[in-house]
C-alpha positions in Angstrom: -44.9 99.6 39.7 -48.3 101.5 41.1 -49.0 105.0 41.7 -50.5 106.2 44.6 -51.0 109.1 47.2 -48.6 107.9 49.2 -46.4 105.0 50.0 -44.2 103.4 52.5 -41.7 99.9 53.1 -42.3 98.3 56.5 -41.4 94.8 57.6 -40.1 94.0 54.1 -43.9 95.2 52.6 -45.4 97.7 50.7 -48.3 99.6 52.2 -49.8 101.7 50.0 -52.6 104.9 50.1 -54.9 105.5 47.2 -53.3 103.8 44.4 -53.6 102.2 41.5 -54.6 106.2 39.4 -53.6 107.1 36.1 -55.5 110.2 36.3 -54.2 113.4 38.0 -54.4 117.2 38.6 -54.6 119.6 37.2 -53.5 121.4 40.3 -49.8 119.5 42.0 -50.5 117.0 44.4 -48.0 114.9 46.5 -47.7 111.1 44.7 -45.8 108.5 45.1 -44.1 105.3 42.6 -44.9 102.0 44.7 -42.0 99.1 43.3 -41.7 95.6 43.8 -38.4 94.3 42.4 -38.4 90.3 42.2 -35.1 89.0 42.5 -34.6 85.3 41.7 -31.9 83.0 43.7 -29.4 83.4 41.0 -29.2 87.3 42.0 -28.9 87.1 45.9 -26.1 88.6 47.2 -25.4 91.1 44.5 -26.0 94.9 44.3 -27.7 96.1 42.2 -28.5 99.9 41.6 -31.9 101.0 40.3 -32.8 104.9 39.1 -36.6 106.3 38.7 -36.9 109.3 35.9 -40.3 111.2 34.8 -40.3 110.9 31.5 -42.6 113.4 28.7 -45.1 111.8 26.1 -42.1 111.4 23.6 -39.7 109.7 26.0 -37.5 113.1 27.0 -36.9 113.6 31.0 -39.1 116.3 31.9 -36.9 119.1 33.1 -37.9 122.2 35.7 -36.2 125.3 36.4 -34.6 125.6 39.7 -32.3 128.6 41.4 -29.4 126.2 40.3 -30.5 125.7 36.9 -32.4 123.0 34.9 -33.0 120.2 36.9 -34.7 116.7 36.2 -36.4 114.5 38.5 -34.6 111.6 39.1 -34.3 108.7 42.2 -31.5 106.6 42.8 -31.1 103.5 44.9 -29.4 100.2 45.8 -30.4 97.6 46.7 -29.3 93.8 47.6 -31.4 90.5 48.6 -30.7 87.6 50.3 -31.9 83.9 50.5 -34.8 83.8 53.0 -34.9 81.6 56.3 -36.8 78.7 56.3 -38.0 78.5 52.6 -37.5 76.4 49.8 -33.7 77.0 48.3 -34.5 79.0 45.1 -37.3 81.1 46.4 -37.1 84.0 44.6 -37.6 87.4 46.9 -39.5 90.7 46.7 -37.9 93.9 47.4 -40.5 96.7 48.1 -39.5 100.4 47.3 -41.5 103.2 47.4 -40.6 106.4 46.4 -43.0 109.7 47.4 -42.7 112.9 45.6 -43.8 116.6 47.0 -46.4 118.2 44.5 -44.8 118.1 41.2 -45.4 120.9 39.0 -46.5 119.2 36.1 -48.2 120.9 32.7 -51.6 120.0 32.2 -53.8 117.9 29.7 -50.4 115.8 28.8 -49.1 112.5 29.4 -46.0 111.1 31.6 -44.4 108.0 32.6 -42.2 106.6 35.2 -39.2 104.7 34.2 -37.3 102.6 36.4 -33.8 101.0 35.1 -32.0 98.5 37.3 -28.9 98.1 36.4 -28.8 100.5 33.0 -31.9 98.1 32.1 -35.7 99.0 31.7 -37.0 95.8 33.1 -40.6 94.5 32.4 -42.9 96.5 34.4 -40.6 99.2 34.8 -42.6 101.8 33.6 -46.0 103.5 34.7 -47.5 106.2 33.0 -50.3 109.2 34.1 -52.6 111.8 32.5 -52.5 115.1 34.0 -56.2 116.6 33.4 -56.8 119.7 31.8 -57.3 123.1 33.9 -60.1 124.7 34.6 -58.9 127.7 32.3 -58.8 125.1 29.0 -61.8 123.5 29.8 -64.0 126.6 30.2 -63.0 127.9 27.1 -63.9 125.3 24.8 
């Protein structure tokens, strides 16, 4: 997983804008959660589902009030591979997902992460955290 500005799937690839930040704000900006899933040969053919949460420095999803209540922000997905023409039998396959996100009102000067389950499971890699910085207002009045 990889933040960026922005991201997009095309011809089975990822193509990415200004990622690879851990550092944000402290005004909202538009983002995005860039995903590679490998799926080995064992797996082809099979959905799976995958869901992406924010998550606050102690783990919590990070709710916002909406007209319709408290909301969080969550993605869901599914997704299924298949064995590749004209490659070894067992080659394992990427699946690119990228998920892009309006300005997020975040609170500043704290810390968030990205988790993405597949399948009710955290997998390694799944997660990818951020700093938003402190405003202007904090910082001039230390």
């Amino acid at each position: 997983m990889l933040l960026a500005d922005s991201a997009q799937v095309a011809d089975g690839k990822l193509f990415i804008l200004g990622g690879g930040w851990s550092v944000t704000g402290p005004d909202p900006t538009p983002s995005a959660v860039a995903i590679k899933v490998g799926v080995d040969s064992h797996e082809f053919n099979v959905p799976h589902h995958w869901e992406l949460f924010l998550e606050d420095a102690d783990g919590q999803q990070v709710r916002f009030e909406t007209p319709e209540g408290s909301q969080i922000i969550e993605v869901r997905g599914d997704f299924s591979a298949t064995a590749p023409a004209d490659v070894p039998e067992g080659t394992p396959v990427d699946v690119p997902i990228a998920v892009n996100f309006g300005p997020i009102p975040l609170s500043d000067g704290e810390r968030y992460t990205w988790r993405m389950v597949v399948d009710g499971e955290t997998l390694p890699g799944g997660l990818v955290s951020f700093t938003t910085r402190p405003s202007r207002e904090s910082v001039a009045t230390e």
